[in-house]
FIBAGU-658655 format. One record per residue (C-alpha): residue number from 1; residue in three letters; x, y, z. Coordinates in steps of 0.1 Angstrom, whole numbers, always signed. Example, Ala and Ser with C-alpha at 12.3 -4.5 7.8 and 13.67 -1.06 7.14 Angstrom:
<atoms>
<atom sepa="1" kekol="ALA" u="+123" v="-45" w="+78"/>
<atom sepa="2" kekol="SER" u="+137" v="-11" w="+71"/>
</atoms>
This chain:
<atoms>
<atom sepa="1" kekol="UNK" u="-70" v="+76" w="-83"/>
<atom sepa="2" kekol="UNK" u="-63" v="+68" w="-48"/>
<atom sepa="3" kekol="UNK" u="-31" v="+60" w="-36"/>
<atom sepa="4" kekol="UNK" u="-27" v="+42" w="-2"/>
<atom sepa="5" kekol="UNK" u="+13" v="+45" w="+15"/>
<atom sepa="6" kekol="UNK" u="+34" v="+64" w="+42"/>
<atom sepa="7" kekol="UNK" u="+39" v="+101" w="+40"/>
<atom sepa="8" kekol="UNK" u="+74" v="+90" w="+49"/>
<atom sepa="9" kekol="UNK" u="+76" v="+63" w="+23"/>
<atom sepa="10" kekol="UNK" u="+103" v="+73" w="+1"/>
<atom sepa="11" kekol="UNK" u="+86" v="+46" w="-31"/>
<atom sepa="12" kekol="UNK" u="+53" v="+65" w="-24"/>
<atom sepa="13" kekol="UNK" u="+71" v="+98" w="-26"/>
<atom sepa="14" kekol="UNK" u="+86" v="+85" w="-60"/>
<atom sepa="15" kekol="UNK" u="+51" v="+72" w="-70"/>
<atom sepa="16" kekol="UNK" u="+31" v="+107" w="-63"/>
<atom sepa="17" kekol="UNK" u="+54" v="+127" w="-79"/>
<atom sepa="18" kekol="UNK" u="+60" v="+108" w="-110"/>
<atom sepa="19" kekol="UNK" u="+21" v="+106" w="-110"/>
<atom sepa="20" kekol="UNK" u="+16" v="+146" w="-102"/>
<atom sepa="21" kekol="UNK" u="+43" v="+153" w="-130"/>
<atom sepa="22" kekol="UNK" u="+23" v="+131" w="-154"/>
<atom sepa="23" kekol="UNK" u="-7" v="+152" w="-150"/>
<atom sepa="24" kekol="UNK" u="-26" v="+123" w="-127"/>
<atom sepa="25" kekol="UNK" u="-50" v="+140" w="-106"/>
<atom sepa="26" kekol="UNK" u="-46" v="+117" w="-72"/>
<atom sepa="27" kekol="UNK" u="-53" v="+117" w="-34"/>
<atom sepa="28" kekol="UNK" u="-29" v="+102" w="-9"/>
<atom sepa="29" kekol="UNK" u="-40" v="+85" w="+23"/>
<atom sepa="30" kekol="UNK" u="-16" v="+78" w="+50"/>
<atom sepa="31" kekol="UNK" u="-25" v="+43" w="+64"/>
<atom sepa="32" kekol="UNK" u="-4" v="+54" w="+94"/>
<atom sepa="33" kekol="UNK" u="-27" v="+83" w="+102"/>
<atom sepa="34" kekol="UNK" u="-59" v="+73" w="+88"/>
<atom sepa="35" kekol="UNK" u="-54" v="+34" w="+91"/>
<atom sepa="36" kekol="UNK" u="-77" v="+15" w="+68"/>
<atom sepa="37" kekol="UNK" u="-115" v="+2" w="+80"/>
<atom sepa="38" kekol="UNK" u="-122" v="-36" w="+86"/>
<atom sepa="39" kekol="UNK" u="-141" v="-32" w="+52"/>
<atom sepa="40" kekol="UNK" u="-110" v="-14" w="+34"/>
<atom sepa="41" kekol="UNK" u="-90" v="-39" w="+49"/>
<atom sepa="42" kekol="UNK" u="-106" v="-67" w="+34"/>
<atom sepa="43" kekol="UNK" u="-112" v="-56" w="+2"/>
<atom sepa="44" kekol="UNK" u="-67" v="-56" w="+0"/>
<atom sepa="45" kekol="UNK" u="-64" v="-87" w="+15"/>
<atom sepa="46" kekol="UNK" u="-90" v="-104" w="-8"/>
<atom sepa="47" kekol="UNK" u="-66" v="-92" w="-41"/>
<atom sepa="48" kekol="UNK" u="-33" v="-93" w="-24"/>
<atom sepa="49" kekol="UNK" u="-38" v="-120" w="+1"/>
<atom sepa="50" kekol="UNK" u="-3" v="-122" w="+22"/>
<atom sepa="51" kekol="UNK" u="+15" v="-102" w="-4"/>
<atom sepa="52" kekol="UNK" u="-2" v="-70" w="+14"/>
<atom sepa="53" kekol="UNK" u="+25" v="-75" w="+44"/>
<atom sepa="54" kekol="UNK" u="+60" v="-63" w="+36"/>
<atom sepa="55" kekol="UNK" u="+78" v="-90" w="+59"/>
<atom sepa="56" kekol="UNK" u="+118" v="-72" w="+53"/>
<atom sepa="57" kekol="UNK" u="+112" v="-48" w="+76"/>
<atom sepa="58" kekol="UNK" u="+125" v="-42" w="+109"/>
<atom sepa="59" kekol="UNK" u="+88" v="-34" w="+121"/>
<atom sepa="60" kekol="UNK" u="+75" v="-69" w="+109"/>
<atom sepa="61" kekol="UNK" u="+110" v="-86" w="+121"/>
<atom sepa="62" kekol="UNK" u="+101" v="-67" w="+158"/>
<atom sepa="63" kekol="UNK" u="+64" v="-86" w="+159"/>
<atom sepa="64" kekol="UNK" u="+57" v="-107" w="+186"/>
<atom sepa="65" kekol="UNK" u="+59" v="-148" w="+172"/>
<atom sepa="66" kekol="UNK" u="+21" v="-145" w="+179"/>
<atom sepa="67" kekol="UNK" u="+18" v="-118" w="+159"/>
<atom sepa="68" kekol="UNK" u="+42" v="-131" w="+126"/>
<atom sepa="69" kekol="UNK" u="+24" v="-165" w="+130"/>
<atom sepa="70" kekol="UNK" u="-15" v="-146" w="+128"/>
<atom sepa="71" kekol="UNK" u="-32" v="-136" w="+97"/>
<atom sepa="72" kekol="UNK" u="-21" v="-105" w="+79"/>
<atom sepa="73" kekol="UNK" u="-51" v="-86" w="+84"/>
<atom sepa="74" kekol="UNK" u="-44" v="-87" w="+122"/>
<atom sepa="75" kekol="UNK" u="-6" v="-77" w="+113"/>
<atom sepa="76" kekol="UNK" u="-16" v="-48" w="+98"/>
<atom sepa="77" kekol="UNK" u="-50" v="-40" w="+121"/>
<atom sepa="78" kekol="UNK" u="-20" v="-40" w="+151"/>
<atom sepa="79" kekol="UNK" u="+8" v="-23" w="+130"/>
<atom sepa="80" kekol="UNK" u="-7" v="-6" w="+95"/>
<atom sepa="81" kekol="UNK" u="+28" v="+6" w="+87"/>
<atom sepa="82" kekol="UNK" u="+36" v="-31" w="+79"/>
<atom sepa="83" kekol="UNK" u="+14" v="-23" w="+44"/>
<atom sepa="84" kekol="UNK" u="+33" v="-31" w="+10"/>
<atom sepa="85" kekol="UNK" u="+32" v="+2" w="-7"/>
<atom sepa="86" kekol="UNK" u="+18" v="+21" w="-20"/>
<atom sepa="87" kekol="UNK" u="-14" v="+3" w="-34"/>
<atom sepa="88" kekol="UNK" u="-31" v="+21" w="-56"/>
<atom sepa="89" kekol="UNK" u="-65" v="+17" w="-67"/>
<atom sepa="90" kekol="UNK" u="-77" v="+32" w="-103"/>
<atom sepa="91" kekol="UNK" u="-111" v="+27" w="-116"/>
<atom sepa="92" kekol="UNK" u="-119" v="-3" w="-92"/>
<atom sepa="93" kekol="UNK" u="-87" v="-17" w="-97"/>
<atom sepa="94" kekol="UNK" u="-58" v="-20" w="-71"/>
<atom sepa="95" kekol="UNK" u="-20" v="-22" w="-76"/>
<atom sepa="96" kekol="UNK" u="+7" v="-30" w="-53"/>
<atom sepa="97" kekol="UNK" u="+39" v="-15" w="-57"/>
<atom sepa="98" kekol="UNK" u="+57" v="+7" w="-79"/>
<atom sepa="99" kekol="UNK" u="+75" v="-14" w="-105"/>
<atom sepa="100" kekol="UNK" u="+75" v="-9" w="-146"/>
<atom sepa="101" kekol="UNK" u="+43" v="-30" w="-148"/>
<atom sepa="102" kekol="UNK" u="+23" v="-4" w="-125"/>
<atom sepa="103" kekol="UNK" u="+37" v="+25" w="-138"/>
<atom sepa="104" kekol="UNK" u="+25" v="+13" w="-173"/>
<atom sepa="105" kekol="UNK" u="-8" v="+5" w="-160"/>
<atom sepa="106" kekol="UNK" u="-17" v="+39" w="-143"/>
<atom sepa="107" kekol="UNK" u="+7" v="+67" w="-158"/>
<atom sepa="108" kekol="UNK" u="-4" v="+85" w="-192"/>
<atom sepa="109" kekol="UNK" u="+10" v="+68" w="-224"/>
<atom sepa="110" kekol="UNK" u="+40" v="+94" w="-233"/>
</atoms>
């Protein structure tokens, strides 16, 4: 499992340490540090589509009109922080967020 966020995130805090508690063996990639390939990139914008930008922030509010008007994969080329998080991929399938339906879908059955 790989799980895609901010080291600073507190909802991908939450996630990785419900996930390391369940027994989930997982790595964590900081878009911030390592930002995400072209390739990478696309691959998220092709299943989230605009859903991939989180546009409440004051990051995304602080965007040039240029830059809120382009396509999200130039949003998050120029700011990666903007990401949704986390997104998650499992066995060649990708999840965004952290709400009841992902947890059910990638933590053990209890």
């Amino acid at each position: 499992m790989l799980v895609y966020g901010l080291s600073t995130c507190s909802i991908c805090k939450k996630a990785l340490k419900a996930l390391e508690d369940s027994g989930v063996a997982c790595e964590f990639r900081d878009v911030r540090a390592d930002p995400l390939s072209e390739a990478e990139l696309a691959v998220l914008i092709a299943e989230f589509g605009d859903r991939l930008v989180d546009r409440t922030t004051n990051d995304w509010r602080g965007l040039s009109d240029w830059l809120k008007h382009s396509e999200a994969e130039d949003q998050l080329a120029a700011k990666p922080k903007l990401m949704a998080r986390p997104v998650i991929q499992l066995e060649g399938t990708y999840y965004l967020g952290w709400d009841d339906a992902v947890q059910k879908a990638v933590l053990p059955a209890q």
